[in-house]
C-alpha positions in Angstrom: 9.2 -22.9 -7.9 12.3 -22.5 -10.4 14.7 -20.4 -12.5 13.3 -19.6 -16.4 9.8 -20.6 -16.2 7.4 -19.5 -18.7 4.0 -19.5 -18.2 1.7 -18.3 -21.4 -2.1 -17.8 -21.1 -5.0 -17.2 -23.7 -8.9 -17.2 -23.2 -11.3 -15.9 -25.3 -15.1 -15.5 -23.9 -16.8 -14.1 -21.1 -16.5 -14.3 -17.0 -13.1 -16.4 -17.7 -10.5 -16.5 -14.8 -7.1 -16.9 -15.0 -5.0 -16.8 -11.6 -0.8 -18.0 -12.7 1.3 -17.6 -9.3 5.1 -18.8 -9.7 7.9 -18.4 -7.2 12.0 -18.3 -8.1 14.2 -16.2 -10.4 14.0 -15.1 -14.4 10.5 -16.5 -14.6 8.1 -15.0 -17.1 3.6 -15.0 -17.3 2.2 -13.8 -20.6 -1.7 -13.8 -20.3 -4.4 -12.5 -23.0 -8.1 -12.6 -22.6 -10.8 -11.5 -24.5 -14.6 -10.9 -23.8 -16.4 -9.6 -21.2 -16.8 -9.5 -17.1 -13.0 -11.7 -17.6 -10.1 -11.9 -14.6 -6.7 -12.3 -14.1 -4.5 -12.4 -11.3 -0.5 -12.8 -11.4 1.1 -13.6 -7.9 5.0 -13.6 -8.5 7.9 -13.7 -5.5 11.3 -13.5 -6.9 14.1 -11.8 -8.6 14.2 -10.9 -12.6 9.9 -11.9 -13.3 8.1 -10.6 -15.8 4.7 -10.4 -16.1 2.2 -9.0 -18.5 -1.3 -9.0 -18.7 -3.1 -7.9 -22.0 -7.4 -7.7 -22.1 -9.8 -6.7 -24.6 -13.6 -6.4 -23.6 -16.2 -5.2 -21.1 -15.3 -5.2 -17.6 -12.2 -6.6 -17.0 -10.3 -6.9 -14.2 -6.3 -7.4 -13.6 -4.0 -7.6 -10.4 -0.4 -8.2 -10.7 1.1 -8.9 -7.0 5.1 -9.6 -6.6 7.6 -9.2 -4.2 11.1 -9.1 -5.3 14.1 -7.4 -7.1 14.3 -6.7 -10.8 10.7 -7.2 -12.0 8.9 -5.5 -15.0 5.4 -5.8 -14.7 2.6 -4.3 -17.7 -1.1 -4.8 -17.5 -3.2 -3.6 -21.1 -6.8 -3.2 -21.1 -9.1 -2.6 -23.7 -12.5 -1.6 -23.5 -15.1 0.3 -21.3 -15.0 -0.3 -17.5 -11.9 -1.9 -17.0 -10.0 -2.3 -13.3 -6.9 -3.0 -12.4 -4.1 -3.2 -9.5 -0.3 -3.2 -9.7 1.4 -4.1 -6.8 5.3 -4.6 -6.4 7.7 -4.6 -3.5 11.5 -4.9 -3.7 14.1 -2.5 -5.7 14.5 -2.4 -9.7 11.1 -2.8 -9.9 9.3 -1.3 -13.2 5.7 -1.0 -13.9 3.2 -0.1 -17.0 -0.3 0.2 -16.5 -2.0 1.4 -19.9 -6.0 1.4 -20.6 -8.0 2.4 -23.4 -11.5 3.1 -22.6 -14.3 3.7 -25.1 -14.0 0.6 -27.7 
């Protein structure tokens, strides 16, 4: 719990999990994985978060879950058979969800 917390991510392999959950204002989760069958999971409650989740690989799978005012959110994926889930509840909120299949 805070105000300008960073939280910064990277994990190369396969069936990695990353789960980063942070609660308070202007905090920010940058999280990259690589490999195959990977997870990642980004639980934010506050106002002005960022998150972003980037993947490259087989069968990913990403959630993003926040409650709150002001949030950007963006979750990348790379690769064949990729999942993922964008939640966000609040006002201001904005959202990317981008994935490129067939690499």
């Amino acid at each position: 719990m805070g105000i300008g917390q960073r939280a910064s991510t990277a994990q190369r392999g396969s069936f990695q999990r990353a789960t980063l959950l942070q609660e308070g204002s202007a905090n920010t989760v940058d999280l990259l994985q690589s490999g195959s069958g990977n997870q990642a999971s980004v639980g934010q409650d506050g106002q002005d978060n960022q998150a972003s989740i980037v993947q490259d690989g087989m069968e990913q799978r990403a959630d993003i879950d926040r409650r709150g005012s002001l949030n950007t959110a963006r979750i990348e994926q790379y690769g064949r058979e990729g999942s993922a889930r964008l939640r966000q509840s609040g006002n201001g909120k904005n959202a990317t969800l981008i994935q490129h299949q067939g690499r």
